[in-house]
Structures are given as C-alpha cells and as structure tokens.
ZADO-1210 file (C-alpha; in nm, 4 decimals, padded with zeros to 6 digits):
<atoms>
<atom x="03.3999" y="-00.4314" z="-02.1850" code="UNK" pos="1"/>
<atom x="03.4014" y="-00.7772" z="-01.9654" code="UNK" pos="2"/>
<atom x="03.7544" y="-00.6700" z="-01.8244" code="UNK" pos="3"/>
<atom x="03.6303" y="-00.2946" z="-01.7107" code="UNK" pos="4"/>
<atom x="03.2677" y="-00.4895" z="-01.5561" code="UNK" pos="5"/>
<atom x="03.5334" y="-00.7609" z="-01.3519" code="UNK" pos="6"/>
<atom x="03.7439" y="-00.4232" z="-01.2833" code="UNK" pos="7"/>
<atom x="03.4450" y="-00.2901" z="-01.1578" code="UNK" pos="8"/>
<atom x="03.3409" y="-00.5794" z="-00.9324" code="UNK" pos="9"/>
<atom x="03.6214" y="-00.5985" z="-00.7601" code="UNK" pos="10"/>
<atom x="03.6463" y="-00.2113" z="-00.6462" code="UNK" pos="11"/>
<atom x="03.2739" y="-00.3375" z="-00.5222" code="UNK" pos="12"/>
<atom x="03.3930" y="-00.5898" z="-00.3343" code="UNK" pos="13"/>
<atom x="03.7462" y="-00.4297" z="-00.1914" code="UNK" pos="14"/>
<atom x="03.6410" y="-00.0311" z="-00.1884" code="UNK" pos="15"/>
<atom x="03.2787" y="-00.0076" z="-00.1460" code="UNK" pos="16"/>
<atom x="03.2360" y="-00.3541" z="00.0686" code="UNK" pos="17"/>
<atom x="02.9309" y="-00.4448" z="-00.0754" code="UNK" pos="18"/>
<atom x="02.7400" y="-00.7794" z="00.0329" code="UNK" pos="19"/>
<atom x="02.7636" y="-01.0755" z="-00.1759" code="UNK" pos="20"/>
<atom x="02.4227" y="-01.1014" z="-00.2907" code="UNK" pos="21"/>
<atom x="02.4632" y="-00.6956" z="-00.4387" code="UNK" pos="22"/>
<atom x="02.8300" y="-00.8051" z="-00.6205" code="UNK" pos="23"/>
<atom x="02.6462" y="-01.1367" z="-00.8088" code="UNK" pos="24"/>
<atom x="02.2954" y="-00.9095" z="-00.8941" code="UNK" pos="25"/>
<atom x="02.5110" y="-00.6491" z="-01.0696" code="UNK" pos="26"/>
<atom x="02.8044" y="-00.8788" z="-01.2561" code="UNK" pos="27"/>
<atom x="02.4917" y="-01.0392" z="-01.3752" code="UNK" pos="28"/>
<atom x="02.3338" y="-00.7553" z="-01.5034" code="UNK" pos="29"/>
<atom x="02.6105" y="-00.6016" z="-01.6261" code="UNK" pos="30"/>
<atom x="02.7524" y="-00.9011" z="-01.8320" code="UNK" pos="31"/>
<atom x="02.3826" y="-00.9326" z="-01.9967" code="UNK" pos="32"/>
<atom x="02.4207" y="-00.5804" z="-02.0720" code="UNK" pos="33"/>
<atom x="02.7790" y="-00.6386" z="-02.2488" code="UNK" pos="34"/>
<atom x="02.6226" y="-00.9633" z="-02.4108" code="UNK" pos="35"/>
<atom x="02.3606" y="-00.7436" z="-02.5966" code="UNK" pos="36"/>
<atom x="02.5848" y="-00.5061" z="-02.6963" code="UNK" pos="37"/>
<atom x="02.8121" y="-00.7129" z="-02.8482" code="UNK" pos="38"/>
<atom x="02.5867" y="-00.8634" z="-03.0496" code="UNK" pos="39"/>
<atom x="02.5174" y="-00.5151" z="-03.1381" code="UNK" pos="40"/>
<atom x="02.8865" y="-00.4600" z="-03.2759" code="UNK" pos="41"/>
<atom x="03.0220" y="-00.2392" z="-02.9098" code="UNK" pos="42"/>
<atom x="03.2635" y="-00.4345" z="-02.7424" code="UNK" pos="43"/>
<atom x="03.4239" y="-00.0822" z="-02.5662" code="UNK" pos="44"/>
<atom x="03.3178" y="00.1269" z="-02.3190" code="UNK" pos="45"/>
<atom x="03.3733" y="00.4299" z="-02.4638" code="UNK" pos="46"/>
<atom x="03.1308" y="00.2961" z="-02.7642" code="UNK" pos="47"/>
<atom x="02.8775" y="00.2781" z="-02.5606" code="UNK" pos="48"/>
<atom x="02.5925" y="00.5638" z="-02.6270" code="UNK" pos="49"/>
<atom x="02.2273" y="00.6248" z="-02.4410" code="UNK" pos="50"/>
<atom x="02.0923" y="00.5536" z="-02.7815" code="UNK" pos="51"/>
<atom x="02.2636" y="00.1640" z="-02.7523" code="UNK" pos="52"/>
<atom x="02.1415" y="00.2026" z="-02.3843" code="UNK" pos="53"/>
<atom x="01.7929" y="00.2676" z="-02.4634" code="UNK" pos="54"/>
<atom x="01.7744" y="-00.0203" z="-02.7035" code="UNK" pos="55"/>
<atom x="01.9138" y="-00.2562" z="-02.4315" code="UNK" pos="56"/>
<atom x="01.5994" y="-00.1459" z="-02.2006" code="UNK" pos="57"/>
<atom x="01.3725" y="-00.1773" z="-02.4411" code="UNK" pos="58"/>
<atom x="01.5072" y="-00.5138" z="-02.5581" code="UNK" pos="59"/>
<atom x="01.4082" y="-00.5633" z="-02.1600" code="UNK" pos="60"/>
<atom x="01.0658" y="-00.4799" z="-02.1870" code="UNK" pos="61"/>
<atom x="01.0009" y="-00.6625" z="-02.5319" code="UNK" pos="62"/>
<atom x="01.0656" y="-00.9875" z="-02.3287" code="UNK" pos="63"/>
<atom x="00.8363" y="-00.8681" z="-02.0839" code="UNK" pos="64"/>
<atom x="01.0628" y="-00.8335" z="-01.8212" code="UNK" pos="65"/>
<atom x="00.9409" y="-00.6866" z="-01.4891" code="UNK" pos="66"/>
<atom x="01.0030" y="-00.3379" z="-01.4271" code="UNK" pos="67"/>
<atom x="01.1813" y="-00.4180" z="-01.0797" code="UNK" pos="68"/>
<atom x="01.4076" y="-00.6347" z="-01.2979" code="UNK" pos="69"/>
<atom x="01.4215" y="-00.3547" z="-01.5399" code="UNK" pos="70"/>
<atom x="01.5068" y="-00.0836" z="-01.2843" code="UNK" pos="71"/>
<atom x="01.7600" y="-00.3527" z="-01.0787" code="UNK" pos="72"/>
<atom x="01.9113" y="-00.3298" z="-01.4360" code="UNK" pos="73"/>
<atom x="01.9264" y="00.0619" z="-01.4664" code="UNK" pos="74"/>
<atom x="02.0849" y="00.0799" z="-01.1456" code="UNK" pos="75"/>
<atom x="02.3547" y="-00.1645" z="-01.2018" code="UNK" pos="76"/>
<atom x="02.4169" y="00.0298" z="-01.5159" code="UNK" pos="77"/>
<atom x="02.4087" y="00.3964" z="-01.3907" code="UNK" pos="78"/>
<atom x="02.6218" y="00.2431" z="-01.0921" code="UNK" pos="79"/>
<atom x="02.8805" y="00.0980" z="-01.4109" code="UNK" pos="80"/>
<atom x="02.9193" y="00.4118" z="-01.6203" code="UNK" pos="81"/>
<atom x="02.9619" y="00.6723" z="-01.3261" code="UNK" pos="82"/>
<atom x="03.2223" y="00.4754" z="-01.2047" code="UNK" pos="83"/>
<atom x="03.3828" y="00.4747" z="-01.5392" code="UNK" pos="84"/>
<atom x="03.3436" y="00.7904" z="-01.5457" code="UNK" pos="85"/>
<atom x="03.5337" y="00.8633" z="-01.2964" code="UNK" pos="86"/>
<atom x="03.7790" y="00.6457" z="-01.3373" code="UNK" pos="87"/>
<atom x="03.8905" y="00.8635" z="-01.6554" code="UNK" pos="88"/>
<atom x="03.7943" y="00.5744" z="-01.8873" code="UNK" pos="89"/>
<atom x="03.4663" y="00.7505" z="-02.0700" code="UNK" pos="90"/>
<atom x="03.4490" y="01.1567" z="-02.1204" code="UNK" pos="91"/>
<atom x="03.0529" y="01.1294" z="-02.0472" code="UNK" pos="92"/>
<atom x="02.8106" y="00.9066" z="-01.8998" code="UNK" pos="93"/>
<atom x="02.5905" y="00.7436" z="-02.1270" code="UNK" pos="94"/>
<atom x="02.3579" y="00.6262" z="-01.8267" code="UNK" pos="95"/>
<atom x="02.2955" y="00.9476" z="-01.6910" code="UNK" pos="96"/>
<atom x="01.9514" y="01.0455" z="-01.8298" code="UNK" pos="97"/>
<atom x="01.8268" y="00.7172" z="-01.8425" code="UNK" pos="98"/>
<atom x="01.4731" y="00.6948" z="-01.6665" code="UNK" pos="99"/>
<atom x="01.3485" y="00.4247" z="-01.4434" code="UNK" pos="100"/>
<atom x="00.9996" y="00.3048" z="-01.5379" code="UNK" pos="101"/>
<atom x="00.7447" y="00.3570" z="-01.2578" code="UNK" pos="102"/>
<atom x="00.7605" y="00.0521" z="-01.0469" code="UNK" pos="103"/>
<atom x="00.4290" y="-00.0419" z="-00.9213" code="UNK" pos="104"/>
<atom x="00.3987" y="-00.1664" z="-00.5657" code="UNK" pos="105"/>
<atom x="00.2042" y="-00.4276" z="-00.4561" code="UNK" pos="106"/>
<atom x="00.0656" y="-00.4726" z="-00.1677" code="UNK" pos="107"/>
<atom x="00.2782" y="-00.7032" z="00.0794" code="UNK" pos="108"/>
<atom x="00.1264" y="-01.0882" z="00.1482" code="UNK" pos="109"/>
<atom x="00.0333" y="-01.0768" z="00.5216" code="UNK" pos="110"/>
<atom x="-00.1060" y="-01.3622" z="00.6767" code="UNK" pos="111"/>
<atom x="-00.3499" y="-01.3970" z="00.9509" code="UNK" pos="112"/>
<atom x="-00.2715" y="-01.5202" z="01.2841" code="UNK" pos="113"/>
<atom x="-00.4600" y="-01.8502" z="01.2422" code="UNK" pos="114"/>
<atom x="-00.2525" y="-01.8713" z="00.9563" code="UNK" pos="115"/>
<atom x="00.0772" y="-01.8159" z="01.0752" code="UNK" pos="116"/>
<atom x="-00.0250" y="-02.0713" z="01.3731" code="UNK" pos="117"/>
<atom x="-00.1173" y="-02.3607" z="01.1472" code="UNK" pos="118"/>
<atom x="00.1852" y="-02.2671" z="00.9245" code="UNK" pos="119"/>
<atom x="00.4252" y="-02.3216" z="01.2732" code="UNK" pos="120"/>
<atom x="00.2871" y="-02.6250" z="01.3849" code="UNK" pos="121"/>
<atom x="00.3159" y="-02.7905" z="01.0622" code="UNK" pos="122"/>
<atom x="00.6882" y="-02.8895" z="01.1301" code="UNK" pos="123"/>
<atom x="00.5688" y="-03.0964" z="01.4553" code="UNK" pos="124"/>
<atom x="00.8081" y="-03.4130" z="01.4723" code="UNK" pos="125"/>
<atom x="01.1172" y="-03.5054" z="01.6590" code="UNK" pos="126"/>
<atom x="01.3422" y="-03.5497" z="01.3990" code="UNK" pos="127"/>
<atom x="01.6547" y="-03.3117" z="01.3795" code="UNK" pos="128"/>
<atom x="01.4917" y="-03.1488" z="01.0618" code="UNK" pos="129"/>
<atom x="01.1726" y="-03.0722" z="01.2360" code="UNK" pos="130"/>
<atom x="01.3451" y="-02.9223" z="01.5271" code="UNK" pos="131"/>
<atom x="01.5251" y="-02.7098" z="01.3050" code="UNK" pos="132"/>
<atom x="01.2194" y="-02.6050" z="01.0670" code="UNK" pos="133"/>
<atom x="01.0159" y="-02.5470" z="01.3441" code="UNK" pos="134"/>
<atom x="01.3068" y="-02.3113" z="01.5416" code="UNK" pos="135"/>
<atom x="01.3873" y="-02.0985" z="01.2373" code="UNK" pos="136"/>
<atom x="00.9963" y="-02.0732" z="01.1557" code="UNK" pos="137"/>
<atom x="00.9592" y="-01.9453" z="01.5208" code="UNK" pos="138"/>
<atom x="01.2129" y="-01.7368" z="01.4956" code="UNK" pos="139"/>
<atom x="01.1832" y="-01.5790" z="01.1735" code="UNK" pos="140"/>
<atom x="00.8036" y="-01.5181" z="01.3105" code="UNK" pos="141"/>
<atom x="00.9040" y="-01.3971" z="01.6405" code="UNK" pos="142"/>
<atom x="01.1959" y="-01.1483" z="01.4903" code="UNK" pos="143"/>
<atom x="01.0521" y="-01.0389" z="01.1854" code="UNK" pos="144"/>
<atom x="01.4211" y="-01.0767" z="01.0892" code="UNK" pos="145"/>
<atom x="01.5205" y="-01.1191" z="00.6646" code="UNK" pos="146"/>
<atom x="01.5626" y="-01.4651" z="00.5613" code="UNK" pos="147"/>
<atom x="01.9586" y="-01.3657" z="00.4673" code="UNK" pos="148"/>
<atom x="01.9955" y="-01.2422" z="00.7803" code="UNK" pos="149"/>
<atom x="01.8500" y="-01.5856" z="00.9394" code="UNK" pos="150"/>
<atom x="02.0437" y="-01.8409" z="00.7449" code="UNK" pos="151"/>
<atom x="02.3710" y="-01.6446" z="00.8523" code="UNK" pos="152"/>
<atom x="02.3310" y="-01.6383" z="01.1944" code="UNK" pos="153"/>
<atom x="02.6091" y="-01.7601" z="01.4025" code="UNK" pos="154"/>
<atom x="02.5633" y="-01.9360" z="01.7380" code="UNK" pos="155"/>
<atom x="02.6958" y="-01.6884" z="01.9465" code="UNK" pos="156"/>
<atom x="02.4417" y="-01.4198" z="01.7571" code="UNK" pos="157"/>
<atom x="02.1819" y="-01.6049" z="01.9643" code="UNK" pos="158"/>
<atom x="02.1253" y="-01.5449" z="02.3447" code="UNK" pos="159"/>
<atom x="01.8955" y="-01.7975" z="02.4618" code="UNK" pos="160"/>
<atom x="01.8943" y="-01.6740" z="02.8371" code="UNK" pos="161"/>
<atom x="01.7660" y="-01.3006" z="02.7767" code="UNK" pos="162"/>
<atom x="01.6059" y="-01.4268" z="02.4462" code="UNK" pos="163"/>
<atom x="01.7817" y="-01.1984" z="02.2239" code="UNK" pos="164"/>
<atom x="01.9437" y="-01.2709" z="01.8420" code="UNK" pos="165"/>
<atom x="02.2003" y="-01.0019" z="01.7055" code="UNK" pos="166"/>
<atom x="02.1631" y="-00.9450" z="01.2983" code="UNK" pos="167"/>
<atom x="02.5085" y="-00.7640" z="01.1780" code="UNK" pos="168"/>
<atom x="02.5358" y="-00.6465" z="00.8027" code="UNK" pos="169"/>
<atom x="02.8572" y="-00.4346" z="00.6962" code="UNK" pos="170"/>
<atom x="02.7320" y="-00.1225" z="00.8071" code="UNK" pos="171"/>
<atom x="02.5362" y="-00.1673" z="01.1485" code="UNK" pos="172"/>
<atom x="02.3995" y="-00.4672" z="01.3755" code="UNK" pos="173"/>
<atom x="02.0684" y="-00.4590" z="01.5681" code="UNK" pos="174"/>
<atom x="01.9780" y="-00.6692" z="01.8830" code="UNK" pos="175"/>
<atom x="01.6125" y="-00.8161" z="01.8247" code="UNK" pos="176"/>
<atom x="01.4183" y="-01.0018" z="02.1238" code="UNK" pos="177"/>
<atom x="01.2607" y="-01.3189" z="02.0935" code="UNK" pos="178"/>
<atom x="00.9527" y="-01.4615" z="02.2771" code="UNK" pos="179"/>
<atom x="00.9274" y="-01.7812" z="02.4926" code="UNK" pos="180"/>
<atom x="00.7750" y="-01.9923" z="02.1954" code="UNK" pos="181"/>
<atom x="01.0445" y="-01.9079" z="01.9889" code="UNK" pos="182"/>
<atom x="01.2943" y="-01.9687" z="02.3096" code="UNK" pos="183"/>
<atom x="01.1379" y="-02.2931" z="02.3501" code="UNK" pos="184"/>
<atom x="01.1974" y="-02.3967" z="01.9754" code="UNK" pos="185"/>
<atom x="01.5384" y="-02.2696" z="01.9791" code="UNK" pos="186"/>
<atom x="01.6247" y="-02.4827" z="02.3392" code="UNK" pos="187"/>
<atom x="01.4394" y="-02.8138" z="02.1408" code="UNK" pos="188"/>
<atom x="01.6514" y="-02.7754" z="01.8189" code="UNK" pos="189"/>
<atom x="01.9691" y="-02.7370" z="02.0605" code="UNK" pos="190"/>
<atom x="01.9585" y="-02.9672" z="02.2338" code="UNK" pos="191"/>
<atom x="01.8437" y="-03.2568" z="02.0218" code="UNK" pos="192"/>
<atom x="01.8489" y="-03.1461" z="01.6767" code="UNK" pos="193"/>
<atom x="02.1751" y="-02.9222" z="01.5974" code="UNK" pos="194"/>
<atom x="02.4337" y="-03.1772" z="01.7215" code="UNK" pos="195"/>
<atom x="02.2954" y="-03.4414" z="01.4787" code="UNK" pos="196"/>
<atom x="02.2423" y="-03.2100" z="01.1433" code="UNK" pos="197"/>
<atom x="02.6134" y="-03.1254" z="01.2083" code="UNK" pos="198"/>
<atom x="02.7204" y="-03.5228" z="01.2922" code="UNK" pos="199"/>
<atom x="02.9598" y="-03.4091" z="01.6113" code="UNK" pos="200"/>
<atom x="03.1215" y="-03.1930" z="01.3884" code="UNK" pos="201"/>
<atom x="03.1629" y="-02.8001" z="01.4501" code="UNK" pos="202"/>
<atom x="03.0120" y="-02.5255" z="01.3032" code="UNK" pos="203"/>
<atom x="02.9826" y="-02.1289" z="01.3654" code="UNK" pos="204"/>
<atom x="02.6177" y="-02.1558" z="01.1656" code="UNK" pos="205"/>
<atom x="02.3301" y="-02.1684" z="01.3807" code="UNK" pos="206"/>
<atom x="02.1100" y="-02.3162" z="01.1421" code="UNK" pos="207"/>
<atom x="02.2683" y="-02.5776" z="00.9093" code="UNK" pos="208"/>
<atom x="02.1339" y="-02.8319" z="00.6187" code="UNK" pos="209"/>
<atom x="02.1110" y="-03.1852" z="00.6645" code="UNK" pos="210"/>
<atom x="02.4851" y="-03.2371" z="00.5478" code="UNK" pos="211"/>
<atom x="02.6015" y="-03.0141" z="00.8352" code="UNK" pos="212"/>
<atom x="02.6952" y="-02.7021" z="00.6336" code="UNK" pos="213"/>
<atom x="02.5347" y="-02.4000" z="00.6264" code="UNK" pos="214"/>
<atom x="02.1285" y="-02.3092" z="00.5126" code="UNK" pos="215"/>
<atom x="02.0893" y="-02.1538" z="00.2168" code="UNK" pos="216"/>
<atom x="01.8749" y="-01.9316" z="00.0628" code="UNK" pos="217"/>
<atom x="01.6776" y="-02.1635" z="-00.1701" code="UNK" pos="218"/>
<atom x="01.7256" y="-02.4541" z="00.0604" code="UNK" pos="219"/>
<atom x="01.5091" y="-02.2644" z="00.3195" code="UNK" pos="220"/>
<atom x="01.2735" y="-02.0949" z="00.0657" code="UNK" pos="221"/>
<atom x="01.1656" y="-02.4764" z="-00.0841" code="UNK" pos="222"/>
<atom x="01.1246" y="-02.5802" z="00.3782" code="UNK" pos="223"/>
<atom x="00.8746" y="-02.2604" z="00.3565" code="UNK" pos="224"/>
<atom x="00.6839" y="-02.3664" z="00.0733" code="UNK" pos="225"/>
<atom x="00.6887" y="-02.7157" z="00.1879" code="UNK" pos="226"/>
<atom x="00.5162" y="-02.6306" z="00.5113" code="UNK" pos="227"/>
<atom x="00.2671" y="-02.3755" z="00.3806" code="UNK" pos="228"/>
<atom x="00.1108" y="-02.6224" z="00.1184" code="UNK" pos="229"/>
<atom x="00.1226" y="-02.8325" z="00.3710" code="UNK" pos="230"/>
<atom x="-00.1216" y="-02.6240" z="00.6044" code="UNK" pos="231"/>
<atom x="-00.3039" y="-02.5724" z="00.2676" code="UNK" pos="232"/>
<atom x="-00.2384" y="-02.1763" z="00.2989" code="UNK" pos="233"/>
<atom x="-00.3589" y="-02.0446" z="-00.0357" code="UNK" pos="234"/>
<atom x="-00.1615" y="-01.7333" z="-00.0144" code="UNK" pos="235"/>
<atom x="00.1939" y="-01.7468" z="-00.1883" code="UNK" pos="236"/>
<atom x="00.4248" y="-01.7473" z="00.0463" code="UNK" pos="237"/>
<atom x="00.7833" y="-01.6852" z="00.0554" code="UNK" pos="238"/>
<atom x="01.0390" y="-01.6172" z="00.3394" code="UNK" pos="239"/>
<atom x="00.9657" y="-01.2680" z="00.3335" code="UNK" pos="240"/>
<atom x="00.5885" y="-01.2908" z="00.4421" code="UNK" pos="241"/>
<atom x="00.6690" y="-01.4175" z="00.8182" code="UNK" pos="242"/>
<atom x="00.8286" y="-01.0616" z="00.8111" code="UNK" pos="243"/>
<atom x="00.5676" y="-00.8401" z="00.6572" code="UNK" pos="244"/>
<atom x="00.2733" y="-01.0897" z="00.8992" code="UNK" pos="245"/>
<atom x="00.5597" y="-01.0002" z="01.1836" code="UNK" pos="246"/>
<atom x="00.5476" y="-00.5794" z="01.1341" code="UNK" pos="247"/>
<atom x="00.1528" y="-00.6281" z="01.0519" code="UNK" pos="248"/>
<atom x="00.0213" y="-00.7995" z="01.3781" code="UNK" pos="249"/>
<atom x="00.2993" y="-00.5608" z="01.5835" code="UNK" pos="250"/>
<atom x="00.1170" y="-00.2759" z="01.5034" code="UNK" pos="251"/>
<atom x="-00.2164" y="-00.3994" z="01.5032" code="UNK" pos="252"/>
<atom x="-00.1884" y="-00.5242" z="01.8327" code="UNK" pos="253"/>
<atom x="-00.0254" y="-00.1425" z="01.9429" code="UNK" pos="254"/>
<atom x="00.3659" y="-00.1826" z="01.9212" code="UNK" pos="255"/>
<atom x="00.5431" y="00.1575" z="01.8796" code="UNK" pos="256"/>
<atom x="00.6200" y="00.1875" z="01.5159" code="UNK" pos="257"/>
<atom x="00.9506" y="00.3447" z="01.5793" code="UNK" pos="258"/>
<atom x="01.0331" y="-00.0113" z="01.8052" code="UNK" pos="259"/>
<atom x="00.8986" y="-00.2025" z="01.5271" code="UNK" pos="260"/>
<atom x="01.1584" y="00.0120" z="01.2691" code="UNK" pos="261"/>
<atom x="01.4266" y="-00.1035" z="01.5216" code="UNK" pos="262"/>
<atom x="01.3771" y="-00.4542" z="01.5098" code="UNK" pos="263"/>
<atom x="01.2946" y="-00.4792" z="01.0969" code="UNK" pos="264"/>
<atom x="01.6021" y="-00.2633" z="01.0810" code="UNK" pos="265"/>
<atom x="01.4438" y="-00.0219" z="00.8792" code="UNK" pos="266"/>
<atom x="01.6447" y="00.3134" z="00.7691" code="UNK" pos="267"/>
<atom x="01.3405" y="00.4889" z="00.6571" code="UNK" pos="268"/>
<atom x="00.9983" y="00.5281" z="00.8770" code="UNK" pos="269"/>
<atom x="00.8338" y="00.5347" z="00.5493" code="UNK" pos="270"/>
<atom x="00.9153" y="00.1964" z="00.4773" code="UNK" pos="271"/>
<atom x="00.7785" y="00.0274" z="00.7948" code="UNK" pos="272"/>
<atom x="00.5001" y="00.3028" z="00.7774" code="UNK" pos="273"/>
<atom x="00.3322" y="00.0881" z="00.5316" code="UNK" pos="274"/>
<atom x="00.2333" y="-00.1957" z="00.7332" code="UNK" pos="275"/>
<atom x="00.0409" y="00.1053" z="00.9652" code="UNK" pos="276"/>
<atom x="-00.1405" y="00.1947" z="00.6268" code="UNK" pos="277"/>
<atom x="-00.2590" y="-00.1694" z="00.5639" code="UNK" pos="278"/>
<atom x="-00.3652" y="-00.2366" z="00.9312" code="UNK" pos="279"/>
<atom x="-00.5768" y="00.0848" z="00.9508" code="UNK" pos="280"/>
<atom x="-00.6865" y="-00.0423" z="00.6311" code="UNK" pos="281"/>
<atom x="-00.8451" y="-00.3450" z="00.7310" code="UNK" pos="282"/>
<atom x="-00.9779" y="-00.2000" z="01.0564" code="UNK" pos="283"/>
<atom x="-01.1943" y="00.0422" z="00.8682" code="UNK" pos="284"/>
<atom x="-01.2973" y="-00.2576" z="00.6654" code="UNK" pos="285"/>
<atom x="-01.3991" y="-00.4849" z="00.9545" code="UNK" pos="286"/>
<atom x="-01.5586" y="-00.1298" z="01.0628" code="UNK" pos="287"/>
<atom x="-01.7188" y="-00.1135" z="00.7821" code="UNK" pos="288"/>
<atom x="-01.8926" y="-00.4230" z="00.6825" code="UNK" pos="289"/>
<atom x="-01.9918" y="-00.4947" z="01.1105" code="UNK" pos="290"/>
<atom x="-02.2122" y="-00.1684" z="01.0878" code="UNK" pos="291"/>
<atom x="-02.3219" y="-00.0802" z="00.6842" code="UNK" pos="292"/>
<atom x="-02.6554" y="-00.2255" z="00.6642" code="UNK" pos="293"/>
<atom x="-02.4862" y="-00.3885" z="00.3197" code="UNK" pos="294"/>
<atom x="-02.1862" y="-00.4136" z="00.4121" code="UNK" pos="295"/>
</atoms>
C-alpha cells in the first residue's frame, strides 16, 4: 500500500500541482492510515473495505483526536481511494460513504486595537531582529495576509513606493496595499536590518532568519508568541489572529466587505462574512449593556 500512497503523491505534486504544505498533510495521513492497517493484517489496496475504514476513524476518535484532524484525515483518504479508483487499481471505493463528523467552529481570536498596538511596539529595538519582527508584525497587521504567504515573500513582491505587496499561490496572485506604519517598518528593516540577517549575502526572501535563509513557519510562530507574552496579552495567539483582528477592525471601521474578500483572498463571501457577524455582534453588545438598566 506505501508504494500506491508515494504513487499517489507524486501525481499530487506533478498533475494536480498541489502546495507543499497539502503533499506533507496527506502522505502523513495516509501512511498512518497504512500503519493501522497493517497492523490489522491489509497490506493491499484492494483489501481495503469501509468496514477496516471505519475502524481506522474510530481508532481516531478513541485517542481523542480532534474532529478537524479527523475530517483532514477523511479527506486525505476519500482523495486516496478515488484516485485509485480511477486509476483501475480497486473495482470500488471503500471511502465513498464515509461521513465527516460535524466540525464545530469556534469563534476566531480577535484582538482589540489596544491590543494589537501594544503587541507591535513590543519589538522596539535597533537590532536587525527587531527591525525585522517589527516589519513583518506591521505587515502581517496591515495586510491581513496568511503567515505562509508572509514568510514566502520575495523582495520584488514588495513595492515600497505605492505601498503595495503581491501574494501568488499556484492558482491566482492578489495585490494587497499597505499603510505608512507598515511602509515605515518595511523602509527601517531595509535599510538597516535585512543586509545584516543575510551577512552581504543574497537572497530572493524578503524576510529571512538570523542565519540568512529563509523564515519559517514555526520560526515565526515562536517571534509571535514571544512578543504577545511579552505585552502580557492573555488571549492565545497565533499568526493567524493579526489576520482575523485585520478583517475584524476593517469592517468595523466600514471597509467594503467585498474589498476586504480581495485582500484576505477569500473565494467564498461566506467565509469573510463571518467577521461581519462577530462585529455586529459586539456592537449590539456594547448597545446593549450602555442602555439596559442591568446591563
């Protein structure tokens, strides 16, 4: 089964041009999957039945997985067998009825704009690290862009003079605009932080780690943390929030939420619909408890 999973990968990777990040999530799942079917006695795919399926999620569940994790898993599986399927190498799908469980939502961590201030000053120095925390903070804020799509920007992405950045995935790219704090962060980290991160050596990455190369995800997850303990922020934090506080105080403040689907890069209005839901929400709260006698 592990030679018809790599077989898979790779028509991921050459056919379907999938990022990076979507190739590792489902070899991973996938080689779990053949892991707990071995020890089941199924080392073929053609062995492989919704009964052994079923016992694989609920294996899941029984070490209390999350159901995100649990439906990340169902995908990468349904994903598997239809493409064996197709491929002529199984008669029927085994995955094909398999259910999802519900996935509860939770409401996203949005920060206030005192907090998101004393969050950006935090990195306040003139060393090259500063310069750089502080200019991807800024911009992350000011852009509302993901975290993968900040670590791989590459210095001609960014237009300092018209304050734009340009995010690219394989499908599309989007031009998002940039304030004059963020420009002003940016111009600092240029000019005396970037050239000694990278020690006069060269380097498409805007942002880079202290050994020159590029950012990456955990490295800039543990500079996030860092600072927001650091302003004593109670909330948990995690690159994501600067973009969830970024759609939030948009539309509070009366952006258009079809402009604020442009810059998130959102394919569905429902999706950046839900920050509208949660700033209405707390306007009829602040409504509410300024004019109930109890409230």
């Amino acid at each position: 089964m592990v030679a018809d999973i790599n077989h898979f990968i790779i028509y991921l990777r050459e056919i379907k041009k999938t990022s990076k990040n979507t190739e590792v999530s489902y070899q991973r799942d996938l080689m779990q999957l053949a892991s707990f079917l071995e020890r089941q006695g199924i080392t073929e795919v053609d062995k492989v039945t919704k009964t052994s399926l079923t016992s694989y999620v609920l294996h899941l569940e029984k070490e209390g997985k999350a159901t995100t994790t649990i439906s990340r898993c169902l995908a990468s599986m349904k994903a598997f067998f239809h493409f064996e399927c197709q491929e002529g190498r199984i008669r029927k799908d085994p995955a094909e009825l398999l259910k999802a469980p519900k996935v509860e939502k939770k409401a996203p961590t949005i920060l206030t704009v005192d907090e998101v201030n004393s969050l950006l000053s935090q990195p306040n120095g003139e060393s090259p690290k500063e310069l750089r925390d502080r200019a991807m903070l800024e911009l992350l804020y000011a852009t509302g862009i993901r975290v993968s799509e900040l670590i791989h920007l590459k210095r001609t992405d960014m237009n300092l003079s018209i304050g734009y950045i340009t995010c690219r995935d394989e499908h599309k790219e989007r031009m998002v605009p940039f304030g004059k704090v963020a420009k002003l962060a940016l111009s600092a980290y240029m000019e005396r932080g970037r050239g000694h991160l990278l020690r006069n050596q060269e380097s498409e990455w805007l942002f880079t780690n202290c050994n020159g190369k590029s950012m990456s995800r955990q490295g800039f997850w543990k500079i996030i943390k860092f600072y927001g303990d650091k302003a004593g922020i109670k909330a948990d934090i995690t690159p994501h929030t600067l973009r969830h506080s970024f759609a939030a105080h948009l539309l509070r403040n009366g952006a258009d939420i079809h402009a604020v689907q442009a810059m998130l890069g959102h394919s569905d209005m429902a999706t950046t619909q839900m920050y509208m839901n949660y700033t209405q929400g707390e306007d009829l709260r602040r409504a509410y408890t300024g004019a109930h006698p109890r409230g």
